[in-house]
C-alpha positions as CSV (number, residue, x, y, z in Angstrom):
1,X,184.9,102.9,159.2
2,X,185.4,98.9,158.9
3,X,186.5,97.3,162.0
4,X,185.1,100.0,164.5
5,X,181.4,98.7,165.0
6,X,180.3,96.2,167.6
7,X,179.3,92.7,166.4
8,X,175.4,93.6,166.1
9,X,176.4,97.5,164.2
10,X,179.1,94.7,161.8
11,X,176.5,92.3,161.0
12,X,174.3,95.0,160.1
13,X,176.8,96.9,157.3
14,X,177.9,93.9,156.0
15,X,174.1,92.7,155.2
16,X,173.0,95.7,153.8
17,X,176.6,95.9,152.0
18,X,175.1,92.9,149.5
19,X,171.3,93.4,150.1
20,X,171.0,97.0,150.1
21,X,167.0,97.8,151.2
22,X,164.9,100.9,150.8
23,X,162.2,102.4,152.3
24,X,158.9,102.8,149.5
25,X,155.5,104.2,150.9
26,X,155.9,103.1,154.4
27,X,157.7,99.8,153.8
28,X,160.7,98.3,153.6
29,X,162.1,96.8,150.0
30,X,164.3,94.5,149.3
31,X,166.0,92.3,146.4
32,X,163.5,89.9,147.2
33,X,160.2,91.3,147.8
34,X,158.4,91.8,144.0
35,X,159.8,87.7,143.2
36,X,157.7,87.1,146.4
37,X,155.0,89.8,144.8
38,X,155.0,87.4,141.8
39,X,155.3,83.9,143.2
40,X,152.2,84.8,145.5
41,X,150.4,85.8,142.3
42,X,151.3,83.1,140.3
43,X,150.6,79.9,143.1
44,X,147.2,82.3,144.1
45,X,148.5,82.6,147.5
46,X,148.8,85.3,150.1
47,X,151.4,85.1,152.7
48,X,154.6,83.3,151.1
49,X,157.5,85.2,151.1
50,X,161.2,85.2,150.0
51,X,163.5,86.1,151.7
52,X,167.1,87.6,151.1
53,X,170.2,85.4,151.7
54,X,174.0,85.6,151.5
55,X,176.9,83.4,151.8
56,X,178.7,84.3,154.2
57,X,176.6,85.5,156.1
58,X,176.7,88.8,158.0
59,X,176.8,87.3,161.1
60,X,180.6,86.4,160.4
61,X,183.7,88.9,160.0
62,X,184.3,87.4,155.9
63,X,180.2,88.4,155.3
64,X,179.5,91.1,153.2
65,X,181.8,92.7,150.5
66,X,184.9,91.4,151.7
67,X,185.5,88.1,150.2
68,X,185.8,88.5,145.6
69,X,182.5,88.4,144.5
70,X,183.4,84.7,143.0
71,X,183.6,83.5,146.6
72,X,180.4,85.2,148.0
73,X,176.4,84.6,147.0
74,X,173.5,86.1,147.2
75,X,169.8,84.5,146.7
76,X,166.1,84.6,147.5
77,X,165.0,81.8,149.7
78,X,161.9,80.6,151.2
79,X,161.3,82.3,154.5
80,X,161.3,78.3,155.8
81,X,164.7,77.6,154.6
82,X,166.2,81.2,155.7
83,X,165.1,80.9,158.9
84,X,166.0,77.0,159.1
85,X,169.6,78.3,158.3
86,X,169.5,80.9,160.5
87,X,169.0,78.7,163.4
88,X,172.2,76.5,162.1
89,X,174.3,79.2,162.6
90,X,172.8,80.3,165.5
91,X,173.3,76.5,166.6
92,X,177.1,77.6,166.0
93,X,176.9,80.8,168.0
94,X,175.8,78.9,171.2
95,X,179.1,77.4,171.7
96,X,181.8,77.8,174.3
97,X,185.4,77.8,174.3
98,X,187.8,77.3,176.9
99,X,190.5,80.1,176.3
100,X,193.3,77.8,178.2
101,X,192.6,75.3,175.0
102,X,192.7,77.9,172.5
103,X,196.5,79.4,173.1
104,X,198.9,76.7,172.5
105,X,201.4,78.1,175.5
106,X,198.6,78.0,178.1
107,X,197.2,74.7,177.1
108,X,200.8,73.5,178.4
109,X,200.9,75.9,181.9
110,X,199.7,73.5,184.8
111,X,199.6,76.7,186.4
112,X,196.7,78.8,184.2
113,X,193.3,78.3,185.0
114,X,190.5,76.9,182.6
115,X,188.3,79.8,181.5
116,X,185.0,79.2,179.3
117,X,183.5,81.5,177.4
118,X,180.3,81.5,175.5
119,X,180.1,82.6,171.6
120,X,177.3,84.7,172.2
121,X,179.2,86.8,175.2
122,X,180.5,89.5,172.4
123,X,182.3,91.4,175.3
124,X,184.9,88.8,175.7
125,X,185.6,88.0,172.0
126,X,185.4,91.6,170.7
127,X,186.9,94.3,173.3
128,X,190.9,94.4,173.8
129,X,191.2,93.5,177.7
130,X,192.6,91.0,180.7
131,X,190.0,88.3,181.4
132,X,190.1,85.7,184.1
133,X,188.0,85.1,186.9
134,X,188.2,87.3,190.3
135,X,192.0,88.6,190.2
136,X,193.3,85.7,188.5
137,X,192.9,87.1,184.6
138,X,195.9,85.4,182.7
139,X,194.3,85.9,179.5
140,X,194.9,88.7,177.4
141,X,192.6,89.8,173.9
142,X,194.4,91.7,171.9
143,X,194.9,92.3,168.3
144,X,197.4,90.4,167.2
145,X,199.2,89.8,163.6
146,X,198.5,86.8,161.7
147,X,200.3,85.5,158.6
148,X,197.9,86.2,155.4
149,X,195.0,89.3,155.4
150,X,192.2,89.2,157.8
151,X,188.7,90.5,157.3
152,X,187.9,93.1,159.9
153,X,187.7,92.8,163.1
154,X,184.3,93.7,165.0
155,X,184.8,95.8,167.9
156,X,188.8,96.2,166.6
157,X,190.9,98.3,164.2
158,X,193.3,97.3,161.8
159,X,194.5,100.5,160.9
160,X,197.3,100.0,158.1
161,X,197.9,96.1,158.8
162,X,194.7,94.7,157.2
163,X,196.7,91.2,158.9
164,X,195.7,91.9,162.4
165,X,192.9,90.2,164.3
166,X,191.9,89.0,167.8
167,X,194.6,86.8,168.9
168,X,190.8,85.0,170.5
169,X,188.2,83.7,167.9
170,X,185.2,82.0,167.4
171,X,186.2,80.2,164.1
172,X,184.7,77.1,162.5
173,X,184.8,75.3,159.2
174,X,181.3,74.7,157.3
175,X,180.8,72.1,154.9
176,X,177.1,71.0,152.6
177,X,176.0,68.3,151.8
178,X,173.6,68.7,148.3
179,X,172.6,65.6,146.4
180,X,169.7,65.6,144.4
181,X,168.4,62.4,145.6
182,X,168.0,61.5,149.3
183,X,170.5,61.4,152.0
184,X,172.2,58.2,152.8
185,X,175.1,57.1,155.6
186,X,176.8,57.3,153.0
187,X,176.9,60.4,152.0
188,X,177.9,61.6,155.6
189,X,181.7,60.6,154.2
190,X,180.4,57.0,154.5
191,X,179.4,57.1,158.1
192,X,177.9,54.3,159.5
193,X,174.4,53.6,160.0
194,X,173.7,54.9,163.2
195,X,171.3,54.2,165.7
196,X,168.3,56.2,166.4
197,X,166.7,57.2,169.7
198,X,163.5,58.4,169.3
199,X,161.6,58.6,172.9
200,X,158.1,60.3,171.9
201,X,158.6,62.1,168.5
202,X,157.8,60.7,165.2
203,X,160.1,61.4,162.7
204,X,161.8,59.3,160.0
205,X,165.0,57.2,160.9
206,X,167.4,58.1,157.9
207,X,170.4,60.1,157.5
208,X,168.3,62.4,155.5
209,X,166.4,63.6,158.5
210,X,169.3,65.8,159.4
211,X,169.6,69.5,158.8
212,X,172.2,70.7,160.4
213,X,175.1,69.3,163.0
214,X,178.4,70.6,164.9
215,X,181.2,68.3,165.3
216,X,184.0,69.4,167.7
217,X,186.0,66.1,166.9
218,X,186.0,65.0,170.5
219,X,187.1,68.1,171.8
220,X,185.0,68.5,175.0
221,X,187.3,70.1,176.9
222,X,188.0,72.7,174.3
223,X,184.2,73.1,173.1
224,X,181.0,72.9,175.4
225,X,178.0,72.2,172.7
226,X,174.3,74.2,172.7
227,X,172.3,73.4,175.6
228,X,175.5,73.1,178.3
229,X,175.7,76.2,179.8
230,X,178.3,76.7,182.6
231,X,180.4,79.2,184.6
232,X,183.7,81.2,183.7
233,X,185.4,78.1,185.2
234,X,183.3,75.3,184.0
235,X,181.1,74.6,186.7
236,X,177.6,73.5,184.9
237,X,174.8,76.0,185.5
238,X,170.9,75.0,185.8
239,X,169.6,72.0,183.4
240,X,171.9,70.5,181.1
241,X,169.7,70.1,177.8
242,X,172.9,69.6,175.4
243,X,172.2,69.3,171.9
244,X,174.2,69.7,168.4
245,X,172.1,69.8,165.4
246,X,168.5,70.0,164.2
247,X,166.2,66.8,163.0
248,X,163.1,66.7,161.3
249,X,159.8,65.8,163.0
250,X,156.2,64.9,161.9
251,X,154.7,65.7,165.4
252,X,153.7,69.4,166.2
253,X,156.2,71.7,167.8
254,X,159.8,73.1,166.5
255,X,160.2,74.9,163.6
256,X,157.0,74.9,162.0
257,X,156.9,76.4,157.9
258,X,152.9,76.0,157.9
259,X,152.2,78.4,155.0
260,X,154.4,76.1,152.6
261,X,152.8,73.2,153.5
262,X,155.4,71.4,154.3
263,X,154.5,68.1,156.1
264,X,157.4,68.6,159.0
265,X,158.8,70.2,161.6
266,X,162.7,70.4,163.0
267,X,163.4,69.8,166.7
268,X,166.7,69.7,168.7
269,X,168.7,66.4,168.4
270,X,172.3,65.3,169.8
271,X,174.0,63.5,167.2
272,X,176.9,61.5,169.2
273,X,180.1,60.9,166.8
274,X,182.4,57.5,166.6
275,X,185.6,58.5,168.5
276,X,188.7,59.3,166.0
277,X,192.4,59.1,167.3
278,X,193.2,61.8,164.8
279,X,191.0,64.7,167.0
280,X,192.1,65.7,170.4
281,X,193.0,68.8,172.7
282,X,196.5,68.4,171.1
283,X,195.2,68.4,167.2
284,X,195.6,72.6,166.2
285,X,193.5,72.6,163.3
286,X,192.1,69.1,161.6
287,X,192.6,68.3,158.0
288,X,189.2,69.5,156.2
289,X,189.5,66.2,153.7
290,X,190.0,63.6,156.6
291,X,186.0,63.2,157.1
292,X,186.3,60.1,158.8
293,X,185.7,61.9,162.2
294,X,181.9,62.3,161.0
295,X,181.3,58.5,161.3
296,X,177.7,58.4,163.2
297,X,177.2,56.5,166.6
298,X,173.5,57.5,167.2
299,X,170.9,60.3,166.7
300,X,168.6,61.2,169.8
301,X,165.8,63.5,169.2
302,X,166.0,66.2,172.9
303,X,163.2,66.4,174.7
304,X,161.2,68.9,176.7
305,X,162.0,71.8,174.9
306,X,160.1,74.6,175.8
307,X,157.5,75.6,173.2
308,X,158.0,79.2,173.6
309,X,161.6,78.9,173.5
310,X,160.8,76.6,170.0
311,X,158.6,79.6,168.8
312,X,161.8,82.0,168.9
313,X,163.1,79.4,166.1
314,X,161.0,80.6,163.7
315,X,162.9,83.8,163.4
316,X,166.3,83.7,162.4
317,X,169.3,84.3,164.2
318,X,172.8,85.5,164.3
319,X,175.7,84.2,165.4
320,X,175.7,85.9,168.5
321,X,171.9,85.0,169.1
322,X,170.3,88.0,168.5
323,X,167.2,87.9,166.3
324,X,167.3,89.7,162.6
325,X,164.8,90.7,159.6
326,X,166.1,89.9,156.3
């Protein structure tokens, strides 16, 4: 039944929901495996494959069936680009939140304690419960009834009221960016030309360079990026490698499509953002046409990134971090 699975048993029924696969002598079939049969045969190559996409993707509660089908997609995609996307959102799933910054009552009680939680820690986000750290747990998850329909919960049951959802949630606007001619500053909602920091890679110094990046408007004591990770109550754990999108590099290493031929690779950047008055702890949700608050300040490629870790980007992932076939 919708809304009783766990986030990884959700993503799973709502992928096969739009990419239904089968099982034909021995292997598994999809949507997209004779195209790949006939591009292989048609370039004379072994080993390039489609691979099947959706938008949204299963990894979030409006994924699969739920949305009209005008408002959903499906395609075949090189295995490059699927798993390049993957790693976006799973750029997305390595957040944390501050729960004390999230409900508008506790954000103004002097009295209730900050409490971070990572996006990939499904317990907190998807099980009804108190959570708090030792025996000070102020913060309740609970289903709670919202003012227009909401796609099913994972881990929760609407029941009859197809408006309730987890008064907690990891949401986030996406936006793309899709000329047919190369990127520009000004096509990042006329950002300024930023400045580039580029310590040991090679890699080319345009706007264009960018794949993917998460803004949180300024927001650091609601947000914690990818690459920061700390405890329940903030305290910073280990190395702090923070990053927030992905950047295309001409050296070896990152995300490697070498079976395409394609003459680059993507590695970890932090993209740092102008300030904007307009986002702060106080703002509840920004307006989605005020873009200003993606003006660039400067791109700096991360170094020292494990190579094994790199590897695991080859393979794409959900939100939650755990690794999928497609």
């Amino acid at each position: 039944m919708p809304g009783l699975c766990d986030n990884i048993d959700g993503v799973t029924a709502r992928r096969n929901s739009v990419y239904p696969r089968k099982t034909v002598g021995g292997q598994s079939v999809t949507k997209c495996s004779a195209p790949t049969a006939e591009l292989n045969k048609a370039v004379r190559r072994r080993g390039l494959s489609l691979q099947c996409d959706e938008f949204p993707w299963g990894s979030s509660e409006q994924g699969g069936e739920w949305l009209p089908a005008s408002q959903r997609r499906t395609e075949c995609v090189t295995s490059f680009q699927n798993a390049w996307h993957g790693n976006c959102v799973q750029l997305v799933g390595q957040l944390s939140s501050n729960w004390k910054q999230l409900d508008p009552e506790s954000r103004k009680d002097s009295k209730k304690i900050d409490y971070w939680a990572s996006w990939q820690k499904r317990t907190d986000w998807t099980h009804a419960g108190k959570y708090g750290i030792g025996q000070n747990i102020p913060y309740e998850q609970k289903l709670i009834e919202y003012g227009e329909e909401m796609p099913p919960p994972d881990g929760g049951d609407q029941g009859d009221n197809k408006k309730l959802s987890w008064a907690f949630k990891r949401d986030y606007e996406t936006s793309w960016l899709n000329p047919q001619t190369p990127l520009t500053s000004a096509d990042w909602w006329n950002a300024n030309q930023p400045t580039w920091y580029k310590p040991k890679y090679n890699g080319p110094l345009t706007m264009d360079s960018v794949l993917c990046a998460v803004n949180h408007f300024n927001q650091g004591n609601v947000y914690k990026l990818p690459g920061v990770k700390v405890k329940s109550d903030g305290t910073p754990i280990g190395v702090q490698k923070e990053y927030n999108a992905y950047c295309k590099r001409t050296n070896q290493g990152g995300m490697a499509p070498p079976a395409w031929g394609v003459d680059f690779t993507m590695g970890r950047c932090l993209i740092r953002f102008q300030n904007s008055a307009s986002s702060s702890s106080g703002t509840s949700k920004r307006d989605a046409q005020k873009w200003g608050e993606w003006e660039v300040e400067s791109i700096e490629y991360v170094e020292d990134v494990d190579d094994a870790e790199m590897a695991q980007l080859l393979k794409p992932a959900d939100l939650d971090g755990s690794e999928h076939e497609r």
